[in-house]
N, C-alpha and C positions, 0 to 999 in steps of 0.2 A: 504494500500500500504506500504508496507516494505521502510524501510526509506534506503537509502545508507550510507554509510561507509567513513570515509577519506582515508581509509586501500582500499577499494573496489574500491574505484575511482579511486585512483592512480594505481591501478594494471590496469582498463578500461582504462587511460589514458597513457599508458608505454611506447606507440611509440609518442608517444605528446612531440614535441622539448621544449616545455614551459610549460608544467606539472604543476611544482610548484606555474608557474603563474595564471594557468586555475583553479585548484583543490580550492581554498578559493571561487573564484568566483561561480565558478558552485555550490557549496556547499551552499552560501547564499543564489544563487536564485530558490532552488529547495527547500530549509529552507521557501521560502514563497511562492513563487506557488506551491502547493503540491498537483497538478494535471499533472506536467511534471517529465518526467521521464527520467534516461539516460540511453539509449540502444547503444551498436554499430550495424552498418548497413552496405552494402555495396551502396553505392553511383558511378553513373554511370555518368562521364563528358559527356561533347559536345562532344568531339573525339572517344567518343565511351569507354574510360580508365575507368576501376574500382578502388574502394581504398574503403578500411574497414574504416567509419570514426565513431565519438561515433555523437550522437543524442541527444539532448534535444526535446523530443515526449509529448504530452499529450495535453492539454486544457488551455487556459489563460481566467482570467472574463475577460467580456466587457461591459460595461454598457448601456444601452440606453433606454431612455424615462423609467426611476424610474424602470426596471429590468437589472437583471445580465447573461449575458446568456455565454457558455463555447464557445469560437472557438479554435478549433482542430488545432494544429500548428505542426510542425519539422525544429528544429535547427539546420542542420549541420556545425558541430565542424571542420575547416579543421584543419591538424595535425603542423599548422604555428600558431595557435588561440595563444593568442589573437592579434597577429599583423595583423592579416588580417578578415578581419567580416564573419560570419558564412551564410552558404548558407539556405535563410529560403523557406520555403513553406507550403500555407495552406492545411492541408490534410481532403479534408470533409471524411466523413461517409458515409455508404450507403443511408443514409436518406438525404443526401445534395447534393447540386451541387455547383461548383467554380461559383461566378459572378466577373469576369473580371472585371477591372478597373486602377485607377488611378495605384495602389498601388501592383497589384494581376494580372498576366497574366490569358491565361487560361489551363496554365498546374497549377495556385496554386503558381506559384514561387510571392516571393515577392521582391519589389522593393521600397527603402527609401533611402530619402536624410542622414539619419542616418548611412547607411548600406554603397552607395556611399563614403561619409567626414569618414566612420573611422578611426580610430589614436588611437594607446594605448598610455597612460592610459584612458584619459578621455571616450574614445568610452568602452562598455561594455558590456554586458550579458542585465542587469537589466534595463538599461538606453532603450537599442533594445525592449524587450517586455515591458515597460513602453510608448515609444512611439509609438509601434502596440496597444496597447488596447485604446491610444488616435484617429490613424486613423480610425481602425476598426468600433471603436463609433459613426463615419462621416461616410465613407462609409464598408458596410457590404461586405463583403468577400464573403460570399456563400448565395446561395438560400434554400429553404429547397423545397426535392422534394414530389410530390403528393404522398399519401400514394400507389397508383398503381403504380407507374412508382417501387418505392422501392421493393413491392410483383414479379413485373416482374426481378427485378435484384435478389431476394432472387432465385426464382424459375428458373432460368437460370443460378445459379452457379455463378453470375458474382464476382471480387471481391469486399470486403469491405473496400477498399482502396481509394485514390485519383484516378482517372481514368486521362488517359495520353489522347492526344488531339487527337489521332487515334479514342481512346473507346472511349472519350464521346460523348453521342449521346443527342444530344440538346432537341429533340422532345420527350426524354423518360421525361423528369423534366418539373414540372410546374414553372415559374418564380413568383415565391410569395419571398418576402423579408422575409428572417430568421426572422428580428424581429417584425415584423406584423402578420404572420401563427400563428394563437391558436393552432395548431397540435404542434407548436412547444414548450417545454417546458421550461421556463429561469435558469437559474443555477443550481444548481445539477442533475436537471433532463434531460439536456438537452443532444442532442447523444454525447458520448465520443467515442475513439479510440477502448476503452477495452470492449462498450457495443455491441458486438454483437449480443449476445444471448439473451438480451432484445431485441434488434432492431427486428431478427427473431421471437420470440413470439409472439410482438405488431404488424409484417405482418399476421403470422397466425391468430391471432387472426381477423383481418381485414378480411381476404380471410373467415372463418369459418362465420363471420358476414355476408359476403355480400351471402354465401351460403344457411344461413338461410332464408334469404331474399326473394330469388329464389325462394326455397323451398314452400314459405308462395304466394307468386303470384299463383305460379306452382297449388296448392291446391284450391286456391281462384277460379280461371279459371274453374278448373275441376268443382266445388262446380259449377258455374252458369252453365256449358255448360248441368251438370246435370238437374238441373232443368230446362233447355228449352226443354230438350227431353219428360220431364215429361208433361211438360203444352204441348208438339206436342202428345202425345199419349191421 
């Protein structure tokens, strides 16, 4: 991943009434989680209003029971940052689903007494995903879903995005806890934002499996019903 620029940022940052406050920040904490990324995005309020804001995107660790596994986050930056705290939300993968809670609606948005009480200086960037990867650790964010439910979203075009509370369809996900699923992989291996086309592979390759499968009954079957006509004649 191509590192950002203080030159790059600040240009990302141009409509940013506090710029020069944001740019050191942003800067440290993409200097250590260097699984987030800043993009800008268009961002769509309650009232329906759009506004291009920048993004902190990518995966934060979380630790639990002696593994590390990546949860998929987005930070919106609004263009007030840092006197006002950033609008978060967890963004699964096609391989995941939102589990709603304390902390997590079920569009993904996040909710923290940190987020609530902010106040510049002290409230920050680092301090925010410092105490997501302590809740997250308590309770888990998303589910991971059944490797079929995934093949049915590959093979129907759906997106690889967070799904809004219209699309998500509860019955397509099995409710297995992210960090209990052996399907699921802990840290680095675990789905990112950018692995799509692994995600895609590791469906085909599942769908190719289960059609060998098939195949091998399919054979097996013919092989007996052969030999009963044999022992009938």
């Amino acid at each position: 991943m191509m590192a950002v620029s203080v030159s790059q940022l600040k240009k990302t940052l141009s409509k940013y009434k506090y710029r020069d406050l944001s740019v050191p920040e942003i800067m440290n904490v993409i200097g250590i989680y260097r699984d987030l990324r800043v993009l800008p995005d268009h961002y769509v309020f309650n009232d329906g209003t759009t506004r291009e804001l920048v993004t902190l995107s990518g995966t934060i660790p979380v630790p639990y029971k002696g593994n590390t596994y990546n949860i998929p986050i987005c930070l919106w930056l609004l263009d007030s940052y840092p006197y006002n705290p950033p609008i978060c939300f967890v963004k699964p993968t096609s391989t995941m689903t939102i589990k709603p809670g304390k902390y997590v609606d079920a569009n993904g948005k996040i909710y923290l007494s940190y987020l609530h009480e902010w106040k510049h200086p002290p409230s920050d960037l680092l301090g925010l995903i410092q105490t997501l990867i302590v809740v997250f650790g308590e309770m888990p964010p998303v589910f991971s879903r059944s490797p079929e439910s995934a093949l049915l979203s590959l093979v129907a075009g759906l997106p690889k995005t967070a799904p809004s509370v219209a699309q998500d369809d509860a019955s397509a996900s099995t409710e297995v806890d992210l960090y209990t699923n052996p399907a699921v992989t802990p840290t680095d291996n675990a789905p990112r934002p950018e692995d799509v086309n692994l995600e895609n592979q590791q469906a085909i390759d599942i769908y190719l499996d289960c059609l060998q499968k098939i195949r091998q009954i399919v054979d097996d079957t013919e092989t007996k019903l052969l030999a009963l006509k044999v022992k009938e004649l």
